[in-house]
SEDODO-7768 format. One record per residue (C-alpha): residue number from 1; x, y, z. Coordinates in steps of 0.1 Angstrom, whole numbers. Each point is the difference from the previous one (the first is absolute). Layout:
N
NUSE   n     u     v     w
NUSE NUM     X     Y     Z
...
end
This chain:
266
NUSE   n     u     v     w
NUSE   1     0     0     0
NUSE   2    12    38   -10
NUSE   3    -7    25    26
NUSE   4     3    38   -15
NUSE   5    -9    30     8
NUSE   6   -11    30   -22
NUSE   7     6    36    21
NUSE   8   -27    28   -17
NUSE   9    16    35    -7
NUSE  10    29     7    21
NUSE  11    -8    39     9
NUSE  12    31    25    14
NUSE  13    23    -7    28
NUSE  14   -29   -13    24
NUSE  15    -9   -30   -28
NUSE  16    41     0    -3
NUSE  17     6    -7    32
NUSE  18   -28   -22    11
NUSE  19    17   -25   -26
NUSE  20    29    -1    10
NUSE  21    -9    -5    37
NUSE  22   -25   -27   -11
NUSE  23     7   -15   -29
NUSE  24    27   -21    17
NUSE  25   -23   -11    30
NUSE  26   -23    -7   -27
NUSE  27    18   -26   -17
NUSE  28    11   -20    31
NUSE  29   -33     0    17
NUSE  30   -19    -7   -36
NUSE  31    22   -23   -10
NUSE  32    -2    20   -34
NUSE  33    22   -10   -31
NUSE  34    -3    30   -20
NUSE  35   -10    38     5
NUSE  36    -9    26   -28
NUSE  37    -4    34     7
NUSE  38   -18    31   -26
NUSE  39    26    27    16
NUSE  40   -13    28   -29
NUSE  41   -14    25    30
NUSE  42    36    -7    23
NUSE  43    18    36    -9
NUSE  44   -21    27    19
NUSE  45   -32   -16    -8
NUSE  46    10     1   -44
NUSE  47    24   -26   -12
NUSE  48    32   -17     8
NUSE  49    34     6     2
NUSE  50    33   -24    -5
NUSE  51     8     4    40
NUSE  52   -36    -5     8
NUSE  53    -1   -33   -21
NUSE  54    32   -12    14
NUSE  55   -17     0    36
NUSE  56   -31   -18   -10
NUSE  57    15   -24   -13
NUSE  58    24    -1    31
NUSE  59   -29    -5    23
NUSE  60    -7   -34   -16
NUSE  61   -18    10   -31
NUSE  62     5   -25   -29
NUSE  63   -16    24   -30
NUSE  64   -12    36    -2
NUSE  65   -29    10   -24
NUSE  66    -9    34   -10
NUSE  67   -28    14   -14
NUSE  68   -11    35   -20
NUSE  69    25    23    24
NUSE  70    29   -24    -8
NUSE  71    13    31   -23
NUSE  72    -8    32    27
NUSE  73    36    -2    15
NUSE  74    30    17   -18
NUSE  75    24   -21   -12
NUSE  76   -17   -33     9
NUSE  77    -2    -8   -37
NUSE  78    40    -1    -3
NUSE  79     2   -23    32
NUSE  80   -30   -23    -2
NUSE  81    23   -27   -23
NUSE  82    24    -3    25
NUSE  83   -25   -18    18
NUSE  84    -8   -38    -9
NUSE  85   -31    -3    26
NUSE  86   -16    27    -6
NUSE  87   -27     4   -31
NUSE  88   -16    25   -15
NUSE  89   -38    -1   -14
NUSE  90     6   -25   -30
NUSE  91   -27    20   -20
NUSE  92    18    27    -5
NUSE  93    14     8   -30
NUSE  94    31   -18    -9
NUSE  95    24    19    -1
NUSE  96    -2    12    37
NUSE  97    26   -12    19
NUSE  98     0   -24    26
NUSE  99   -11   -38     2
NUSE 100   -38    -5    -9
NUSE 101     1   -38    24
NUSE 102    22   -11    27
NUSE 103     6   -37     6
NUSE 104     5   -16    32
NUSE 105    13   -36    13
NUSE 106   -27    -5    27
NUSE 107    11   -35    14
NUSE 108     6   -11   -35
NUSE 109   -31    11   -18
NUSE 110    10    27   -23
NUSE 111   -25    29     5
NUSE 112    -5    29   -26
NUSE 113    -8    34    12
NUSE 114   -20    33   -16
NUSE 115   -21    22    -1
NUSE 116   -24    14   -24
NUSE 117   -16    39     3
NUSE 118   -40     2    -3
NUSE 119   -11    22   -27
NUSE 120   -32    14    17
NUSE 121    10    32    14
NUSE 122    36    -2    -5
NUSE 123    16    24   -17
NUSE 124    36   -19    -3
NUSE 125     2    -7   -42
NUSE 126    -3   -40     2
NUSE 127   -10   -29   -20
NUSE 128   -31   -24     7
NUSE 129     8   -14    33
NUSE 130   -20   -33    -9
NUSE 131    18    -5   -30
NUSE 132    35     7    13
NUSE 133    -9   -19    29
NUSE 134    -9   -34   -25
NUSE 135    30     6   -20
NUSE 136    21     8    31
NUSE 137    -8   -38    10
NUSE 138     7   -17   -32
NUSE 139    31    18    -8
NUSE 140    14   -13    37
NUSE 141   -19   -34     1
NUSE 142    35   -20    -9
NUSE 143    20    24    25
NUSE 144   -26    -1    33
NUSE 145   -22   -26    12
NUSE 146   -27    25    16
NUSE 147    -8    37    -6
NUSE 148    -9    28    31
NUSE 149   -15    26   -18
NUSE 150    -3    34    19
NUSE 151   -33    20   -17
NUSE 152     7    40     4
NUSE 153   -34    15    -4
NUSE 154   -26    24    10
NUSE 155   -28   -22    -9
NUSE 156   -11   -30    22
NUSE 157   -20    -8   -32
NUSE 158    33    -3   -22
NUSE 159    15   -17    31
NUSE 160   -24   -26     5
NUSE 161    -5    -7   -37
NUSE 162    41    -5    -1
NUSE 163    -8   -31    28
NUSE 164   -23   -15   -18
NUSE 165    20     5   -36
NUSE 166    34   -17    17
NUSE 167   -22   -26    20
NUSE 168    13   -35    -1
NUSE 169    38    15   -16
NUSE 170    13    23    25
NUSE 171     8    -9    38
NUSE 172   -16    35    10
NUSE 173   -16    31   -14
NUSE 174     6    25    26
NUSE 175   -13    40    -7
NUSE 176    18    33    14
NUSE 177    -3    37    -3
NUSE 178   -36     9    20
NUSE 179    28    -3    32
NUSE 180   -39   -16    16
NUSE 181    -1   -36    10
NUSE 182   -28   -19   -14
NUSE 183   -14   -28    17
NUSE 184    -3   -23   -33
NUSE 185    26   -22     6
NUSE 186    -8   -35   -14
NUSE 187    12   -31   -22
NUSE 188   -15     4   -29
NUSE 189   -15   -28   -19
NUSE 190    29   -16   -18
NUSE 191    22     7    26
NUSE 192    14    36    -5
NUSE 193     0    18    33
NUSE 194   -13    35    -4
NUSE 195    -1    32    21
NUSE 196   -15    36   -17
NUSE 197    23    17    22
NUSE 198    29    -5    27
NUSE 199    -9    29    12
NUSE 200    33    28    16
NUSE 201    26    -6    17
NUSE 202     7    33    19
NUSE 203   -21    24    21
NUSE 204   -36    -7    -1
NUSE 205   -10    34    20
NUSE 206     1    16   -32
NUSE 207   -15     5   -32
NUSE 208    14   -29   -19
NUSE 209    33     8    15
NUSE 210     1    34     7
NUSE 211    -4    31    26
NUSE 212   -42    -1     7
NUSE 213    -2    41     0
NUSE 214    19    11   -36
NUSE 215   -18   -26   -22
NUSE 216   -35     9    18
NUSE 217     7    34    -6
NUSE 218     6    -6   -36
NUSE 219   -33   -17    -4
NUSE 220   -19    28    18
NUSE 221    14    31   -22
NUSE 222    21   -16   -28
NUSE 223    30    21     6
NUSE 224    34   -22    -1
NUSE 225    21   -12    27
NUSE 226    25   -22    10
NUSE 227   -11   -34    10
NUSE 228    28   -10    27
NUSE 229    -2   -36    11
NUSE 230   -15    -1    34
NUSE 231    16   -21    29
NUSE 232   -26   -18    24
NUSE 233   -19   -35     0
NUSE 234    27   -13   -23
NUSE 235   -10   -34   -13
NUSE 236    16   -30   -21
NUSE 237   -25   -14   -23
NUSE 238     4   -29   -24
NUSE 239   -13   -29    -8
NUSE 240    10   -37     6
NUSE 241     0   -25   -24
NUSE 242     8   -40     1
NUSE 243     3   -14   -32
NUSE 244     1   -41    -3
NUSE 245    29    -6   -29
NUSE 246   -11   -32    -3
NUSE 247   -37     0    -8
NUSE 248     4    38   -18
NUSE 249   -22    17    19
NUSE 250    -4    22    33
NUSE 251   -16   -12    27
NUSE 252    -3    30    24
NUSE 253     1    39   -10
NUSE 254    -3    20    34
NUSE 255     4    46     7
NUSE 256    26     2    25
NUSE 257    -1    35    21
NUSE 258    29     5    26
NUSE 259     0    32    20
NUSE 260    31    16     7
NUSE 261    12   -10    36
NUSE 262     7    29    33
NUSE 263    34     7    -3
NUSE 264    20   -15    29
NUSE 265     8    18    31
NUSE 266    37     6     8
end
């Protein structure tokens, strides 16, 4: 059995550091063979940096995914290559840089990693995430024996209809972007385990990630601001998969929510 764990939208230094603090308790206690991570929010709330990817993937990360702010930081574009666990949306046009898949040795079965951007919504230029995501799967079948896709979308209709499209030839079809948990999580008929969204990993007394007051005050008199990322009820949310290798199908897809614990007293 193959016990991994998807964390949803890594969001500023408090969804930074709650990985790092419990991404390694997570694995021993879980028992959990492989970790992916969508770290496109990690920079100040916008993006990712190389240093920033370096300490994810530090903390016991096994692949980073990004999604449509994978571009907002300067200079990520020159450094994202450097980086062989750490993939870019593979609908993007092709001649972004960066990996469109990761693949991972997870106890000998040879997972493929990527993501696909919704179209609904999105303003990112992208292809048809439901045809990249089909020919994403044939062109790897001979180099990866299962597929995680990671769905980046605004939609929980284009979400749900990616599940049900990859049912029965992915090991899971997990959604990100809304930064809201959604209590969906199920194995779908064929076997595919499926979640809409993983929800936020960073402070959840905020408006998806940041300070309550600025982003109210923009929706009350339209004027523009800046949206820091607030600080307080910081949360690590994610989703848990076990995948049997064997019969080719998952056989438990379960939301994980881990609040950040008191600091200790000296």
């Amino acid at each position: 059995m193959l016990k991994l764990l998807f964390i949803g939208d890594i969001v500023g230094r408090p969804g930074r550091d709650i990985v790092v603090t419990e991404v390694p308790r997570l694995r021993a206690e879980l028992g959990l063979d492989a970790v992916i991570a969508n770290a496109e929010n990690a920079a100040a709330g916008s993006g990712i940096n190389a240093s920033i990817a370096r300490a994810i993937l530090g903390a016991g990360v096994d692949v980073i995914t990004l999604g449509d702010h994978v571009w907002d930081q300067r200079g990520w574009e020159t450094e994202i290559g450097g980086f062989d666990r750490v993939c870019r949306p593979a609908n993007l046009p092709v001649v972004c840089p960066g990996r469109d898949h990761v693949i991972v040795d997870v106890k000998g079965f040879r997972l493929a990693v990527f993501t696909v951007l919704g179209r609904q919504y999105l303003n990112l230029k992208s292809d048809c995430p439901f045809l990249t995501s089909a020919a994403m799967l044939t062109r790897l079948a001979g180099a990866a024996d299962g597929f995680f896709v990671e769905i980046h979308a605004e939609a929980t209709s284009e979400k749900q209809a990616m599940g049900w499209h990859l049912d029965g030839r992915a090991v899971a079809v997990v959604g990100t972007h809304t930064h809201v948990p959604t209590a969906d999580a199920a194995v779908l008929p064929q076997g595919t385990a499926f979640l809409c969204d993983a929800g936020m990993t960073g402070p959840y007394a905020s408006v998806l990630g940041r300070a309550v007051q600025p982003v109210l005050a923009r929706f009350l008199d339209g004027m523009p601001r800046k949206f820091e990322v607030a600080e307080a009820d910081v949360r690590l949310s994610g989703v848990v998969v076990e995948y049997d290798p064997v019969a080719r199908r998952a056989n438990r897809c379960e939301l994980l929510t881990v609040r950040q614990r008191p600091a200790a007293i000296a």
